[in-house]
N, C-alpha and C positions, 0 to 999 in steps of 0.2 A: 555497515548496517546490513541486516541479514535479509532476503530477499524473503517476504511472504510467502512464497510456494515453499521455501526449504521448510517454514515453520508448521505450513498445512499438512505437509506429508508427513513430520516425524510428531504431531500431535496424534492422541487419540481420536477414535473416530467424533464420540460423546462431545469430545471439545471439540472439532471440527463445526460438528451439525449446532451448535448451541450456539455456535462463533458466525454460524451461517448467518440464525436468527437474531440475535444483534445487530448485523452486520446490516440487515434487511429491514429492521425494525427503525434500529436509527438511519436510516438514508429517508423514510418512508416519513419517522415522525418524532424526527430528532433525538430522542430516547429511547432504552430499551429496559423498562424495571426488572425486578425477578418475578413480578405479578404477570408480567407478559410474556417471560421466559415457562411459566408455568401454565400461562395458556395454551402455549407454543406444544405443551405434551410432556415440559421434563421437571422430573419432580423436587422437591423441597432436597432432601438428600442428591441426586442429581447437579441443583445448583451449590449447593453448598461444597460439595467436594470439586466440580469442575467448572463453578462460574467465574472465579478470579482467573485461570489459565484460559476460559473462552474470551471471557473481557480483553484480557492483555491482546490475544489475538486478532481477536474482532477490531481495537483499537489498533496495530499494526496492517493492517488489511484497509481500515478505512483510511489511513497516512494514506499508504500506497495509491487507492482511488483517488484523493482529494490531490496529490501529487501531478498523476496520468490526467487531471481532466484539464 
C-alpha cells in the first residue's frame, strides 16, 4: 500500500486543496457533497474534472487517520 504523502506530493496542487476539503469536511460532518465543494470556492468544471482523483485521495488520507488514531 502506498503511503499518503507519496500520493500528496505527485498529485496536482487542485487535487491536493479539494482533497484537503473533503478531508475536513468529512472528519467535521461526516460528509462532503460537491454543493459543499463548491462553497469551498471550486467550481462545477473544477469538480468535475478533479473530484473523482481528490475523492480517491481524500478517501486514502482519511484510511491513514482512522488507522494512526
Amino acid at each position: 500500500m502506498r503511503h499518503p504523502s507519496s500520493a500528496r506530493t505527485k498529485a496536482p496542487a487542485i487535487v491536493r486543496r479539494m482533497a484537503g476539503h473533503i478531508v475536513r469536511l468529512t472528519e467535521g460532518n461526516g460528509t462532503c457533497t460537491s454543493d459543499d465543494l463548491r462553497n469551498a470556492g471550486f467550481t462545477a468544471g473544477e469538480i468535475a474534472a478533479h473530484g473523482h482523483a481528490a475523492r480517491d485521495l481524500a478517501a486514502e488520507q482519511l484510511r491513514h487517520l482512522n488507522v494512526a488514531a
